[in-house]
C-alpha positions as CSV (number, residue, x, y, z in Angstrom):
1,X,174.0,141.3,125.3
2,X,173.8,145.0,126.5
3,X,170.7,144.6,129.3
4,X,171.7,140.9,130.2
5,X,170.2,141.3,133.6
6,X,166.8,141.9,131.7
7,X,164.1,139.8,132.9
8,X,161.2,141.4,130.9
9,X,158.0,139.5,129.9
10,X,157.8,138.6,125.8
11,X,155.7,140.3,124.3
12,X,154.4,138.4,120.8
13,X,152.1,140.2,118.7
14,X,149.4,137.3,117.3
15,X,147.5,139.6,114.8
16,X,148.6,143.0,113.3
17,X,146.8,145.3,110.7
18,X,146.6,149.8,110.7
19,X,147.0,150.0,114.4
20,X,147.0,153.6,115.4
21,X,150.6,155.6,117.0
22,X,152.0,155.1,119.9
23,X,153.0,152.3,122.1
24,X,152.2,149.5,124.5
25,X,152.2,150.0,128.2
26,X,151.6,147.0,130.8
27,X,153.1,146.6,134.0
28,X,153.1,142.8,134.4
29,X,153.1,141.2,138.0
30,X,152.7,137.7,139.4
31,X,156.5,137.6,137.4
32,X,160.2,137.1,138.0
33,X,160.2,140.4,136.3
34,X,157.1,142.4,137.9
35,X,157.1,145.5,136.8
36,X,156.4,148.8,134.1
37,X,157.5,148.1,130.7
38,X,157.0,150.1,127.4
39,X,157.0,148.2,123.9
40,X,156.3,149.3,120.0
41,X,153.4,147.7,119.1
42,X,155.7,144.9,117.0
43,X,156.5,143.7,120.2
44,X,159.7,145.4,120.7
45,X,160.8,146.2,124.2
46,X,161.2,150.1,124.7
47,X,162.0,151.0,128.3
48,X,162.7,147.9,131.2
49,X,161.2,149.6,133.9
50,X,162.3,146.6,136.7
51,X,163.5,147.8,139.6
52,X,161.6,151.4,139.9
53,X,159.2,150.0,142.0
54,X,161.4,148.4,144.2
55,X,160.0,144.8,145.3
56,X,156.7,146.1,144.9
57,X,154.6,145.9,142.1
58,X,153.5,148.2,139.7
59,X,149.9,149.0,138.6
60,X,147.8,151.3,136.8
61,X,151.0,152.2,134.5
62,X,149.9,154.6,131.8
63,X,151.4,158.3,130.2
64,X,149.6,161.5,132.7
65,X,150.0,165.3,132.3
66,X,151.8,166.5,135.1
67,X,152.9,170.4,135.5
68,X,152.0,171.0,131.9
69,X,154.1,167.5,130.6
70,X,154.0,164.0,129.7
71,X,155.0,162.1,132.6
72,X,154.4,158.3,133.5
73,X,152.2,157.5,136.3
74,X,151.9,154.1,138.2
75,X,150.8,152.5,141.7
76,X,154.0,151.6,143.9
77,X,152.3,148.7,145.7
78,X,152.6,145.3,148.2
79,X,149.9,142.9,147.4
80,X,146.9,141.8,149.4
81,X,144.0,139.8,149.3
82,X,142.2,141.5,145.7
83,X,143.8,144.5,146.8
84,X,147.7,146.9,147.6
85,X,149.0,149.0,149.6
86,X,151.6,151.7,148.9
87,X,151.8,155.0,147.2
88,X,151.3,156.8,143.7
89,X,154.5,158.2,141.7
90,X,155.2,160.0,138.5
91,X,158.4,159.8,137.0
92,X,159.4,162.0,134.0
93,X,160.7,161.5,130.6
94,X,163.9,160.8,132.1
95,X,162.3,157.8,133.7
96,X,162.9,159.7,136.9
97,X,160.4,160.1,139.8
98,X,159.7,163.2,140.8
99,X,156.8,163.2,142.6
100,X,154.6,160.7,145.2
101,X,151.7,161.0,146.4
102,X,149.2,159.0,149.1
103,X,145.8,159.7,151.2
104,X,145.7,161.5,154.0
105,X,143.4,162.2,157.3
106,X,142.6,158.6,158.5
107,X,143.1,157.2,155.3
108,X,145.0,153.6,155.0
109,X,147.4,153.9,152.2
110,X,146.6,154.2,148.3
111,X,145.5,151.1,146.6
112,X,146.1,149.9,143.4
113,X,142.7,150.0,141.8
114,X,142.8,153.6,140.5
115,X,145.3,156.7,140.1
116,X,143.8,159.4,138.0
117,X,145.6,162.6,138.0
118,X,144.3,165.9,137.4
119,X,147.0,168.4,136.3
120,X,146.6,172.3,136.6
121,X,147.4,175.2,138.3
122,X,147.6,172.9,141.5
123,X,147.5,168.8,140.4
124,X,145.7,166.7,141.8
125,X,145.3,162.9,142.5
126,X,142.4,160.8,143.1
127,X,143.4,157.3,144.3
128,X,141.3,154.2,145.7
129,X,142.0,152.6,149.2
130,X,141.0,149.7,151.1
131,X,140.4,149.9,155.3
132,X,139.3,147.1,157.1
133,X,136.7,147.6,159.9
134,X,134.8,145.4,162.4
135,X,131.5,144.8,161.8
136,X,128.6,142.6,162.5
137,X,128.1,140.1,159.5
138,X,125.4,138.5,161.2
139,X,123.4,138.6,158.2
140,X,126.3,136.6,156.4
141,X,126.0,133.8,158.6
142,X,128.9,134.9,160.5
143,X,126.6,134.9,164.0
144,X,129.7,133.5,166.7
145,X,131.7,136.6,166.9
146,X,132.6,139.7,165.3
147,X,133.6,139.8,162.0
148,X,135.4,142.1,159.9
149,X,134.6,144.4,157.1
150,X,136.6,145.6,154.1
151,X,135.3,148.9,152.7
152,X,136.1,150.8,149.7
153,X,137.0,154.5,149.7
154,X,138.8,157.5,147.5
155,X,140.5,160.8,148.1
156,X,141.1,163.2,145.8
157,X,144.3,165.0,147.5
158,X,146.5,168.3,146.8
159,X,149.7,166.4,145.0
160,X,152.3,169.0,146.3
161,X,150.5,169.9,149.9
162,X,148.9,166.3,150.6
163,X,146.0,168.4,151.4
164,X,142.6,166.0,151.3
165,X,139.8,167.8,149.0
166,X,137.6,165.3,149.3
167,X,136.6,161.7,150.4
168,X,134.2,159.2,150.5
169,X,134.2,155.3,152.2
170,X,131.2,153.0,150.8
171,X,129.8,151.9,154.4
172,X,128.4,155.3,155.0
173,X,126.6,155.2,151.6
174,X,126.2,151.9,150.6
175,X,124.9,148.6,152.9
176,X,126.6,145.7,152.8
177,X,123.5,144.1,151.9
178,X,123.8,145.4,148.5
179,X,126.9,143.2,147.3
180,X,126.4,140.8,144.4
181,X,128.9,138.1,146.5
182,X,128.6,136.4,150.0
183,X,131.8,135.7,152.1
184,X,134.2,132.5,151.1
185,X,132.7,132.8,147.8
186,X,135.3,134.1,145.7
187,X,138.7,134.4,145.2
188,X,139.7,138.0,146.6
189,X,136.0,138.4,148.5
190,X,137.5,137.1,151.4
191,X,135.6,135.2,154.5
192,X,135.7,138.0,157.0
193,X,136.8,136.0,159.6
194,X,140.0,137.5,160.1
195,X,141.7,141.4,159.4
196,X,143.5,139.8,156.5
197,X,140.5,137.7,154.9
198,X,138.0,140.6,155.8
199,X,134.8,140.4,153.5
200,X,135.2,143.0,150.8
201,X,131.5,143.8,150.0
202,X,132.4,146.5,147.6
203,X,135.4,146.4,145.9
204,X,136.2,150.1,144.7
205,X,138.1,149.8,141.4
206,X,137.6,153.2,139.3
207,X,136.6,156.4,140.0
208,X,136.2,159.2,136.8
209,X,135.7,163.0,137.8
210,X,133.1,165.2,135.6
211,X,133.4,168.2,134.3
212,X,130.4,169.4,136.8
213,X,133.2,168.3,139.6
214,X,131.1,165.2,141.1
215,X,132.7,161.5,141.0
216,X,131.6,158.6,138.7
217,X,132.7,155.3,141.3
218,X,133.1,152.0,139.8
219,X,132.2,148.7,143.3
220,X,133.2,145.2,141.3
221,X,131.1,143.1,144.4
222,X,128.1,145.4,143.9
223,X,128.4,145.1,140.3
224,X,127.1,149.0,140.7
225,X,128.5,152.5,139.4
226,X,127.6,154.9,141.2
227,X,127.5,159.0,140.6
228,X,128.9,161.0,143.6
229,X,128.1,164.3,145.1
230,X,130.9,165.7,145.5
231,X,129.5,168.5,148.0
232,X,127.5,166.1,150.1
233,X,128.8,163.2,148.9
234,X,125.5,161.5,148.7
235,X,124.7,159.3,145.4
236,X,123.2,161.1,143.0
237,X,122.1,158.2,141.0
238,X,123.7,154.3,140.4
239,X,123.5,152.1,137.4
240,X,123.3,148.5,137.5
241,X,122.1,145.2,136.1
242,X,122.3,143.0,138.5
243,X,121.4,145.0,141.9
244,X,119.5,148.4,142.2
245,X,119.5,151.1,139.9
246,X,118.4,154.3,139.0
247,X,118.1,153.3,135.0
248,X,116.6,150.4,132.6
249,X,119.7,148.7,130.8
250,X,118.0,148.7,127.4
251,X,119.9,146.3,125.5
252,X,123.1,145.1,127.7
253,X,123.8,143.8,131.2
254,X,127.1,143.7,133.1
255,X,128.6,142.4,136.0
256,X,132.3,142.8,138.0
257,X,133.0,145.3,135.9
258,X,135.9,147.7,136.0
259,X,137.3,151.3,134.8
260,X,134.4,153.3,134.1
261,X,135.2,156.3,132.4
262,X,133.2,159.3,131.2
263,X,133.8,160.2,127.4
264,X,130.8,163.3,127.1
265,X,128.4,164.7,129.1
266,X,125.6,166.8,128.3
267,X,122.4,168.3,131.1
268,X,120.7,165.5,129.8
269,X,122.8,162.7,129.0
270,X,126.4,161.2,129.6
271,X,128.5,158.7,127.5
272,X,130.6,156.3,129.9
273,X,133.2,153.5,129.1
274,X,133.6,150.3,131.1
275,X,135.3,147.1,130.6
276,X,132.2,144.5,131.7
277,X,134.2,141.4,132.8
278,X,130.9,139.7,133.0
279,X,132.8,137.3,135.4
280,X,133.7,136.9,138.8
281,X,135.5,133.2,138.3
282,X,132.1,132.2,139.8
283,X,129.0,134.1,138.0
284,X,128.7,135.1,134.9
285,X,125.9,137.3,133.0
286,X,127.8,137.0,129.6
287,X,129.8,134.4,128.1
288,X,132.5,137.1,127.2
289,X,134.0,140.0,128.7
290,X,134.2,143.8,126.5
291,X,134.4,146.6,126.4
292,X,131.0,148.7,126.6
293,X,130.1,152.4,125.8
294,X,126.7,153.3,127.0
295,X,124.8,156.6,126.9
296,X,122.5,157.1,130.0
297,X,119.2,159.4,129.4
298,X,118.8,161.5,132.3
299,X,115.2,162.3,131.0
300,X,114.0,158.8,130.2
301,X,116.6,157.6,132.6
302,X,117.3,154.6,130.4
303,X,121.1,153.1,129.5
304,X,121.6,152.5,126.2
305,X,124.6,150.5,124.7
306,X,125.8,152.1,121.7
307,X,129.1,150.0,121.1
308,X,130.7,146.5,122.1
309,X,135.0,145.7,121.6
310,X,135.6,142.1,121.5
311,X,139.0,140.1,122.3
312,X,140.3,138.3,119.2
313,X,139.8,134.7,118.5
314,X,136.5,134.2,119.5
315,X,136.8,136.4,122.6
316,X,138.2,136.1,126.4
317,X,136.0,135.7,129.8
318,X,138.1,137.5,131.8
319,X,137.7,136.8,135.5
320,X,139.1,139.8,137.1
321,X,140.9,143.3,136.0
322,X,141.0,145.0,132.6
323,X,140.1,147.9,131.1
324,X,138.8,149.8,128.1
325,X,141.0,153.0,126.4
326,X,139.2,155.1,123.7
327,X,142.2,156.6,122.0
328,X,141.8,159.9,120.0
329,X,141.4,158.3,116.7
330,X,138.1,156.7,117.7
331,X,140.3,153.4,118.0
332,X,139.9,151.4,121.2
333,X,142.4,149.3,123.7
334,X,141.5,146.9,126.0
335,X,143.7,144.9,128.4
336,X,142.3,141.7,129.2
337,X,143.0,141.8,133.0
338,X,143.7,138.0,134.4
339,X,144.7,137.1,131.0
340,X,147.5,138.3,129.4
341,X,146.0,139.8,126.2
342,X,146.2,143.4,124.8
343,X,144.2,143.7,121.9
344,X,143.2,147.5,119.7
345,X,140.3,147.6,117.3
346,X,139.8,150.1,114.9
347,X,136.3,152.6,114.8
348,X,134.9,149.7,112.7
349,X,135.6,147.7,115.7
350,X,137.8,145.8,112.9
351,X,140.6,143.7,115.2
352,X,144.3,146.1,114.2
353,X,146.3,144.9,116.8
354,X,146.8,141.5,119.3
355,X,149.1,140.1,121.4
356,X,150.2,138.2,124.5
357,X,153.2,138.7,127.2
358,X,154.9,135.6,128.4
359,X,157.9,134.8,130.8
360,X,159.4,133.2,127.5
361,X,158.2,133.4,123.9
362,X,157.5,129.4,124.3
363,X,156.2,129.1,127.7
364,X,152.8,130.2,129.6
365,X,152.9,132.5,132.0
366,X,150.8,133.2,135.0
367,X,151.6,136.7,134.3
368,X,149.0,139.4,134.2
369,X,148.4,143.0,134.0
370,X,145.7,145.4,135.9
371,X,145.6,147.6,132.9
372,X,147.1,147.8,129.5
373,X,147.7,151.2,127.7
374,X,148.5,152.9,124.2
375,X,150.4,156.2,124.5
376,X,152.3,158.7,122.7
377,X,155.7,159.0,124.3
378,X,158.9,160.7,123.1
379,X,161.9,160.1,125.8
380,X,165.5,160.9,125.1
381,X,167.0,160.4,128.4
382,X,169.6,162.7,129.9
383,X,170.7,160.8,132.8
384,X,171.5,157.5,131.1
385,X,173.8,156.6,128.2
386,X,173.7,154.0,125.2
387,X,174.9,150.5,126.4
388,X,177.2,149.1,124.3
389,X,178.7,145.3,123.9
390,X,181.5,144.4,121.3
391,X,182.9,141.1,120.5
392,X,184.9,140.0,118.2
393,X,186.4,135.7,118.1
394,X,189.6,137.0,117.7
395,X,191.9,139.8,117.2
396,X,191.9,139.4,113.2
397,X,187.9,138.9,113.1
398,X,185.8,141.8,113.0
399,X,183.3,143.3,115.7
400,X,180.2,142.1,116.4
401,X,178.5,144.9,118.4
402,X,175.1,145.2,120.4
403,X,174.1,148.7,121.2
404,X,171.0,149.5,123.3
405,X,169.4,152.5,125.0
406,X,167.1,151.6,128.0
407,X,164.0,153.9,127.3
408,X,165.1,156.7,124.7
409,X,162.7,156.5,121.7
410,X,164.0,159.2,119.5
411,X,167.0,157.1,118.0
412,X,166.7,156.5,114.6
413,X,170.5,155.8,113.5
414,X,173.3,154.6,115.1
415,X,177.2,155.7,114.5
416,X,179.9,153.5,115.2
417,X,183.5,155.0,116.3
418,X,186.5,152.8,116.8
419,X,190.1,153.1,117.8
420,X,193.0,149.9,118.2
421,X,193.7,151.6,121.7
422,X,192.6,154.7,124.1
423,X,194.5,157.8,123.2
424,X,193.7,157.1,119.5
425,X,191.3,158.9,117.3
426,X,188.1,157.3,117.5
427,X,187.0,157.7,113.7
428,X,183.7,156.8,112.4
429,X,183.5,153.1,110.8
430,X,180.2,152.5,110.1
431,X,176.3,153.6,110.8
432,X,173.4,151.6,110.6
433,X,169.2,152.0,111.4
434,X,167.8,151.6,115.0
435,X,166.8,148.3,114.9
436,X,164.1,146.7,118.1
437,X,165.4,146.9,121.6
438,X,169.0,145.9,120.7
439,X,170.5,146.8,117.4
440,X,173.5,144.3,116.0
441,X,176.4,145.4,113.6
442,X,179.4,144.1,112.1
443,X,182.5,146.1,112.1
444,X,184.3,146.4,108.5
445,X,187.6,144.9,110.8
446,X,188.9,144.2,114.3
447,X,188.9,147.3,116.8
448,X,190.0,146.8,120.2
449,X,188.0,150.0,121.2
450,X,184.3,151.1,119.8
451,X,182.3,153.9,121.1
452,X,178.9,154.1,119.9
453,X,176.9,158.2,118.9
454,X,173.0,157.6,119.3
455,X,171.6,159.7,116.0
456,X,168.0,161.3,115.7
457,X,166.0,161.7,112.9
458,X,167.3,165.1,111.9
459,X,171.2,164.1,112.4
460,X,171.0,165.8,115.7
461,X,173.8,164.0,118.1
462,X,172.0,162.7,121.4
463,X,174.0,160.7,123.2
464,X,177.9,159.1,123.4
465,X,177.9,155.6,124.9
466,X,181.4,155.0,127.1
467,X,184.2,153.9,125.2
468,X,184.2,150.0,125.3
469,X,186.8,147.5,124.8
470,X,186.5,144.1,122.9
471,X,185.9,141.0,124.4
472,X,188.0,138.5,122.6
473,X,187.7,134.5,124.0
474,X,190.7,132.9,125.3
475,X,192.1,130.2,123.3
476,X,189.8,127.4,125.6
477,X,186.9,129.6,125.5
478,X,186.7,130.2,121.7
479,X,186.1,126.3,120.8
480,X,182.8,127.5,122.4
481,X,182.2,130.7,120.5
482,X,181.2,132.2,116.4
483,X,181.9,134.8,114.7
484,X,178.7,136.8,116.8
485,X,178.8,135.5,119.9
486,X,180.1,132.7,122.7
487,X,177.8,129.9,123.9
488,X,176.8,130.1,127.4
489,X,178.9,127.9,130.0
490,X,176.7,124.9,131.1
491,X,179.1,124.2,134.0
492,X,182.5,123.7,135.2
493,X,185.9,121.9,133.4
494,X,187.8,119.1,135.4
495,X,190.6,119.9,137.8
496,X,193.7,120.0,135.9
């Protein structure tokens, strides 16, 4: 009643146990509703982010340090073919942006795949992007003209000056010839007959930064990661299953395979993440996607899996996206890329937490989400105020009222004011717990004006929504209508 422009995706939580703190971040797209969204983890929308990103979509939604903070960062992008174009931003607590940021120097614009920012003294960015070339596919079976090329590449660029600090496209390091896919084979690999189809031979989707300042690069159509100098920018060493690679895979394999992340590294060894999709839609190497930690042995120069997160119910194969988020508590959270799935395990790898988002809560949806988070996040906005919706069937009834506040997550009561007409006192009649999205309360008696007081935890007053008049039904209307709330119209009466 307060947000009824809302067109967010339902989120319905199908198994739920000790899940750890925090909440739920996807940024659904392929949606009426496309867009960053926050819930609790009982499936309760938190902050409607629709509309922030303009028609574009958002990706890569997640909580970042920025200038010392908690900010939100996300990719501002236009769809193409298994890849975006547009621009990084990070908004602040006050769901505000206050910064963008995109490549630089010959660059085409920042991508979707990845947006890691590195805050300090001076923050950085490192983003993905996509740049179609002409090439000779020849050895494709392209042979009656030119065909064209779509490479991968990342910056890591100054976030206040734009300044590039470094940068790196595949071509110059890694043959086409490597890919794992051929042209018209898949569904983003394109045919490379055209600038808009090009063949993607690479597909960049991650890049991590170590601590010794070089680049760990995730290439889905090489099936490849690959550890990059960052003075040179030469590769240092790759890991893979499927194609070439500098180490044995033990006791794993993985294929299409997306946000690698580094958890620990030692002189001699290094603990990474990576969601193995296992999939392509196509080929497979595992009947199940998961989520991997592997320790590679720089001595032995063997890769060793030392964990494996499942989906619930019996597990998901999911063809493209995802990813894999160790939280702090050992606890893990995957998002299950092309299907929308979130689930958490515990450090038992025991199932705490599942659930789906849907256009309705009883209808599929074609909906996905790149990634999918779990985040801390405290937000009391200062630029917004409660909404606030009272009804009552008639001028003897009492109020029903509908309070909401888009975002804050610091509200743990609400206090009701109400007054028969403005100039009046507008005295406290009532209080109750922040309840979901949208809290509902009955009035003790008609009031043709209600204001609502948004209460923390410690009493402290945050917020005064605008005073708000009643509606009341008309006579015609009310045959329609209960003591909570009007049916919607269907259509239109007769012509008297």
């Amino acid at each position: 009643m307060t947000r009824p422009q809302a067109n967010a995706p339902a989120v319905r939580i199908t198994q739920s146990d000790a899940f750890s703190p925090g909440y739920i971040f996807i940024a659904p797209y392929q949606h009426p509703g496309a867009g960053p969204y926050i819930y609790d983890k009982f499936g309760n929308l938190v902050w409607d982010g629709f509309g922030i990103v303009g028609a574009a979509n958002a990706h890569d939604f997640k909580v970042c340090q920025y200038q010392g903070s908690a900010h939100l960062c996300m990719a501002q992008m236009n769809q193409q073919l298994g890849y975006a174009v547009g621009q990084d931003i990070i908004i602040d607590s006050n769901y505000k942006v206050v910064a963008t940021v995109n490549t630089g120097r010959a660059a085409q614009p920042a991508d979707q795949h990845d947006f890691q920012l590195i805050d300090g003294d001076s923050p950085s960015a490192i983003m993905t992007s996509y740049r179609v070339v002409p090439y000779d596919l020849s050895t494709f079976n392209i042979t009656n003209g030119q065909g064209w090329l779509l490479e991968g590449m990342f910056q890591e660029v100054n976030v206040a000056s734009g300044e590039v600090l470094f940068e790196w496209y595949s071509t110059n390091h890694v043959d086409p010839s490597m890919t794992v896919i051929a042209p018209n084979t898949t569904d983003v690999g394109g045919d490379g007959l055209t600038p808009h189809t090009a063949f993607d031979y690479f597909h960049i989707n991650a890049i991590d930064k170590a601590k010794d300042g070089n680049y760990l690069v995730s290439a889905r159509h090489t099936s490849t990661l690959y550890y990059v100098n960052a003075t040179d920018q030469s590769i240092v060493w790759q890991l893979s299953f499927l194609g070439q690679s500098d180490f044995t895979c033990s006791n794993f394999n993985f294929s299409f395979q997306h946000d690698v992340r580094i958890q620990a590294q030692t002189d001699t060894t290094m603990n990474i993440t990576i969601f193995d999709n296992a999939h392509n839609c196509q080929a497979s190497t595992d009947i199940q996607s998961s989520g991997r930690f592997i320790t590679l042995d720089f001595v032995k120069m063997v890769a060793t899996e030392t964990r494996r997160t499942l989906a619930p119910d019996g597990g998901i194969a999911s063809c493209s996206q995802g990813n894999t988020q160790v939280l702090a508590n050992g606890y893990v959270f995957n998002g299950w890329g092309d299907k929308a799935v979130f689930s958490e395990v515990d450090a038992s790898n025991n199932i705490v937490l599942a659930g789906t988002f849907t256009n309705t809560p009883n209808s599929n949806s074609t909906a996905m989400s790149y990634r999918a988070f779990s985040f801390d996040w405290q937000s009391t906005p200062n630029n917004t105020k409660p909404a606030v919706f009272s009804y009552a069937l008639n001028a003897t009834a009492p109020n029903t009222i509908y309070v909401s506040w888009n975002g804050a997550t610091t509200v743990s009561t609400w206090r009701f004011r109400g007054a028969d007409q403005i100039g009046d006192s507008f005295d406290v009649i009532g209080s109750t717990g922040h309840a979901g999205f949208e809290t509902t309360w009955i009035a003790p008696k008609f009031y043709m004006w209600v204001m609502v007081e948004a209460v923390a935890w410690d009493e402290t007053s945050l917020a005064n929504s605008s005073f708000q008049g009643t509606f009341v039904p008309s006579a015609g209307v009310a045959a329609f209508c209960d003591e909570f709330s009007c049916a919607a119209a269907t259509g239109y009466s007769g012509a008297s």
